[in-house]
N, C-alpha and C positions, 0 to 999 in steps of 0.2 A: 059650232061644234060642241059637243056635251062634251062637261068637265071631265069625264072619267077614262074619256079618251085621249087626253093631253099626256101624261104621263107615257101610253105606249108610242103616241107619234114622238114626244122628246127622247125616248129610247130609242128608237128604232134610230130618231138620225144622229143620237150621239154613237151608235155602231156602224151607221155609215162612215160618220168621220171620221171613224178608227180607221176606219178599213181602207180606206183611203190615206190618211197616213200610215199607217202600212204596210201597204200592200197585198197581194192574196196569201203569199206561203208567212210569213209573220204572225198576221191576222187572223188565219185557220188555226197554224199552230197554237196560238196563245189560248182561243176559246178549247180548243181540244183538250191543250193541258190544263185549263181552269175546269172546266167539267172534269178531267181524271181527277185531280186534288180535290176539290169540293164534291162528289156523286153524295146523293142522298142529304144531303143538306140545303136549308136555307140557309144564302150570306147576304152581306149588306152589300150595299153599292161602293161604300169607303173600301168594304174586303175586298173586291173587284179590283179597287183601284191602286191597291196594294198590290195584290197579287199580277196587274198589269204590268207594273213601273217594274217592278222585281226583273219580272218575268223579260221583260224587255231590255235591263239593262243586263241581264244575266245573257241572253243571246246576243246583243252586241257584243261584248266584253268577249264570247266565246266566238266572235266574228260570224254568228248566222246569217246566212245570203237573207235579205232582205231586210234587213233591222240596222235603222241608220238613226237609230234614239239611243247614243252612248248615254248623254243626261237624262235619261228615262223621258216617264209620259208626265210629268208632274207639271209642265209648264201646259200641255196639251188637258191635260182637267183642267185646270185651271180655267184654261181658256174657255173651254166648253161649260163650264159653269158658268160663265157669264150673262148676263141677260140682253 
């Protein structure tokens, strides 16, 4: 597999794993709301992961049907960073 394409298969299945830990309405929502907040910008991957954890514990906390990460995603990067 040429090197240039690792990085988009490593992305593609670190947003499956999201999506799978959260579900479809979470998982929609969250990218929805990341593109309204960030339109028209480059951000980093760390700013994603920010804006994830927030984002996730702000809808549990507001009890959102689907959103069962009261302690955010931080343990879920984590892990996904892993090698």
């Amino acid at each position: 597999m040429p090197r240039s394409s690792m990085p988009r298969r490593t992305a593609r299945t670190f947003f499956r794993m999201l999506h799978r830990r959260l579900g479809d309405e979470a998982f929609f929502a969250l990218i929805r709301s990341f593109i309204h907040h960030h339109a028209g910008r480059v951000v980093t991957g760390q700013e994603f992961i920010d804006f994830a954890d927030a984002f996730v514990r702000e809808a549990g906390a507001a009890g959102a049907a689907g959103v069962h990460e009261p302690a955010g995603l931080r343990a879920f990067f984590l892990l996904a960073r892993s090698p």
